[in-house]
N, C-alpha and C positions, 0 to 999 in steps of 0.2 A: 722738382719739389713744389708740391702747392701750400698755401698759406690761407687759410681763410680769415674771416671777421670771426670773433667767439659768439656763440649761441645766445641768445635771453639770458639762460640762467646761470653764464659764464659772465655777466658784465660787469664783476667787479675786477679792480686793479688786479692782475697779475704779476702781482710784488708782495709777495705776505708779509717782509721785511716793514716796509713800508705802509702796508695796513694797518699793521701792530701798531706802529708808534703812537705815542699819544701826547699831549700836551705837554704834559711835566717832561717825557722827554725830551723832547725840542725845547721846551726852555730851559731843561741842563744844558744843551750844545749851545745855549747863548739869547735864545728869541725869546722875546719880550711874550707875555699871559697872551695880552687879545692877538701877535702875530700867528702864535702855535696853536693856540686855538681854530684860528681862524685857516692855517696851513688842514690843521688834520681835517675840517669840515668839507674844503674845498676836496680834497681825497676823497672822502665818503661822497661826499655828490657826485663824485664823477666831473666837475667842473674846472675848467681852468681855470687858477688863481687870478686876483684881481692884479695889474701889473706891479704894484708898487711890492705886493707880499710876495708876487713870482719871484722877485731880482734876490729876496731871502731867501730861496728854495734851492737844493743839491740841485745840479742839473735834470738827476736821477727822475729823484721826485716831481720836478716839473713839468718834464718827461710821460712820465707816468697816470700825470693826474690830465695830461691835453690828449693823451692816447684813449684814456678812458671815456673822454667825454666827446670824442670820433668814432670809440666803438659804440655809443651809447646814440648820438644822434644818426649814423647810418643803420639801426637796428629799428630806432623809429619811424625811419624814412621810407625803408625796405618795400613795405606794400606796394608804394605807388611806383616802385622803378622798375627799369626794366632791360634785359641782358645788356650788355656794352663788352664789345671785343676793344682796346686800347694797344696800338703800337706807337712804344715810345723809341723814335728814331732819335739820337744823336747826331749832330751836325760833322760832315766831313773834318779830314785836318784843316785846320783854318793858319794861317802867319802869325798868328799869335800860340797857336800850337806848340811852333817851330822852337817861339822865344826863350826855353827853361828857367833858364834863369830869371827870369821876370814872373811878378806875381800877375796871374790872367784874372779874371772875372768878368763882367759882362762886356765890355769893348763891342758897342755893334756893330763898328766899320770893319773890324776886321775880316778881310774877305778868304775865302778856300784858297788854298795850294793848289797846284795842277794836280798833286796826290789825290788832297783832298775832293777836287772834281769828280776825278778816276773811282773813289770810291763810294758818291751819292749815284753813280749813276749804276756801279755795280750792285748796292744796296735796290736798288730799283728795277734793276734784271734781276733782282734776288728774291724780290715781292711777288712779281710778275710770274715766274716760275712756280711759284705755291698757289697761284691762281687764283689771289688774293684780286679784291674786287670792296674798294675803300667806299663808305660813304659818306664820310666827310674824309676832308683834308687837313690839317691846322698846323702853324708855324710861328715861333718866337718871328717878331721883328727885329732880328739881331741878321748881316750879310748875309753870314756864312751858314745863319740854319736854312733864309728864304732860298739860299741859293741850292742847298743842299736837296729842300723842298721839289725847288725846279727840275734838278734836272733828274730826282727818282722818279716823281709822276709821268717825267716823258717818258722814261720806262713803261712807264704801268698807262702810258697813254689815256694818262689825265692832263685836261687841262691844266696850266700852270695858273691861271687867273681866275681858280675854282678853289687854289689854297686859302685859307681864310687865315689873317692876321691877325697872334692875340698878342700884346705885351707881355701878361701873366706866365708867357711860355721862358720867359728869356731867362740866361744867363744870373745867379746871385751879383750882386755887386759888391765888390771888395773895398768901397770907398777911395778913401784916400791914399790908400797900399794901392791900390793897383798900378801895374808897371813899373813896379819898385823892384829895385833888388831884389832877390829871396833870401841872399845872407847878410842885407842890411837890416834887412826887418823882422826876420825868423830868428835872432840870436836867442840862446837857453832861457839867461834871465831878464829879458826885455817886455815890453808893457803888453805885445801884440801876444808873445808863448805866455804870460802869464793871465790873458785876460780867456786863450783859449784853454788852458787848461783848468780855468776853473767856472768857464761860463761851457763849456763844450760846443754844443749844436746854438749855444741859445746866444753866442759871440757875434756881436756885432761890429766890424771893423769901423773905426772912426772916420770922419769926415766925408768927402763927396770925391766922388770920382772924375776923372778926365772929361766923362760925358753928363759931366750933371746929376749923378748919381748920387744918391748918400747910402753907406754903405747897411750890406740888410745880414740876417741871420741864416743860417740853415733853412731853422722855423718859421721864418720871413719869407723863405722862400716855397716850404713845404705850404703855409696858408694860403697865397696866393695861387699855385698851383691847384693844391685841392679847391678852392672856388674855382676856378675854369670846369674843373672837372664836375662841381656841383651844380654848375649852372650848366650845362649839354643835359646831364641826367635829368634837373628839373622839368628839360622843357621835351624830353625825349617822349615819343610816339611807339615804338614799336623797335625791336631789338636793331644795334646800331654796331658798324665797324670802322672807326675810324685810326689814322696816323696821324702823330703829331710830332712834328721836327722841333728839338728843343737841345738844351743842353746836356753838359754830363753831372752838374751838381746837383741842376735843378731836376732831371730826373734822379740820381738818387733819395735827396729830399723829399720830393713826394713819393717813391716807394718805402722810405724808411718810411712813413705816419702810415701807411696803408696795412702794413705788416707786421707794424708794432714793436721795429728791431729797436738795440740800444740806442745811446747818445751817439757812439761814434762809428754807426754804422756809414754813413754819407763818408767818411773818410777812410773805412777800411773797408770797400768796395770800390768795385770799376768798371766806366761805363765809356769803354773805347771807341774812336771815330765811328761813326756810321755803325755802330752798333744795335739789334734789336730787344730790347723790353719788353713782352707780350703781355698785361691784364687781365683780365678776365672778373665781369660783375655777374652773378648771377643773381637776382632777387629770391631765391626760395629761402622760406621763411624758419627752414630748421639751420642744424649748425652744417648743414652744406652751401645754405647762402654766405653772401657777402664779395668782398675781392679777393682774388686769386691767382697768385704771382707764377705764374707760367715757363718762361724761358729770361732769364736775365743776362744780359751781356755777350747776346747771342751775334 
């Protein structure tokens, strides 16, 4: 199944629910004149809300209103870009895989399983065989993606020290949950289930993580991503195929903003060990341009 970007004349919200609303609405459900004002304006533009008015917004609509104005500046951009093949590799099983009961997130030490070895290298006689011929490399600085990097490329008899290392690729960070329990901190009516159910994609886990971290969003994660990916395209010369070893949240994250799924798409999808995600950009300028979600979970 492919997915494109909508056409020019398609670039308003794809929510009519949400279009409709108008001010006096949203301040029956509770928001003060200048916040729903300012809610419905930020919709009509296409713009992401300013933060303090986001944190007032259904997830829905927040949603909705940051999708619009992603479809709105790659519509602008279009001209000047140029094709991009993207394969989004997943990093092997890693010992934090193994852990279930414990909540994961970005942890960079943690290193592959002998499983997880077994299958970066078969992901890589797996490349290799489709006769796949990469021209960049790129890898979260987290162990288990660099390692997972390493040993596909000797597949594909690429240098291992032609990987290029971005941070942007890594793992979301779970803050101060991470390596906790899952049934100490996931109870029905406790602060963490009640701040995801009503913040969804846009939940930020509190405090800092084991490694320094403070913890990030979905959203957090999808923005950072999409910059990496905006910043290759900017500086891009002529059509490009690159692999990029990263995670399983953080790529569904950035496929969820690319394709415009719900809130909880990043959680009702899956992106298993050493799995393939294929992209596909094309710049033509009707509604056949844009991205192009290809093979997911392959």
């Amino acid at each position: 199944v492919s997915f494109a970007t909508p056409p020019a004349q398609h670039q308003a919200l794809h929510c009519p629910s949400m279009m409709a609303l108008t001010a006096s609405e949203l301040r029956a459900v509770g928001f003060g004149a200048a916040a729903a004002a300012a809610i419905v304006t930020a919709l009509w533009m296409r713009r992401p809300p300013p933060w303090l008015l986001a944190r007032l917004m259904a997830p829905e609509m927040r949603q909705a209103a940051s999708d619009a104005a992603f479809r709105r500046q790659e519509l602008l951009s279009r001209p000047l870009r140029k094709p991009l093949t993207m394969y989004l590799i997943r990093h092997g099983q890693s010992q934090a895989n193994t852990a279930h009961h414990l909540i994961g997130g970005r942890d960079v030490a943690s290193p592959l399983t002998v499983k997880g070895e077994s299958q970066a290298a078969a992901v890589g006689r797996r490349l290799a065989c489709d006769g796949l011929r990469f021209d960049r490399v790129y890898s979260s600085h987290a162990v288990r993606a660099r390692r997972t990097a390493e040993l596909a490329c000797k597949e594909l008899c690429v240098p291992a020290e032609t990987v290029q290392i971005d941070p942007r690729l890594v793992e979301l960070s779970q803050g101060s949950l991470e390596l906790r329990p899952r049934q100490e901190v996931y109870t029905p009516d406790g602060l963490v289930m009640r701040g995801i159910s009503s913040q969804r994609m846009f939940y930020r886990p509190p405090g800092v993580s084991p490694d320094g971290d403070q913890g990030e969003s979905q959203y957090d994660v999808e923005v950072r991503f999409r910059a990496f990916v905006d910043e290759i395209q900017a500086t891009q010369e002529g059509p490009l195929t690159v692999a990029v070893f990263s995670h399983g949240i953080a790529i569904r994250s950035f496929v969820r903003g690319l394709i415009g799924a719900n809130v909880d798409f990043t959680v009702h999808s899956e992106t298993d060990n050493c799995s393939v995600t294929i992209l596909e950009y094309k710049p033509a300028l009707n509604n056949l341009g844009g991205w192009f979600l290809k093979c997911f979970n392959s």
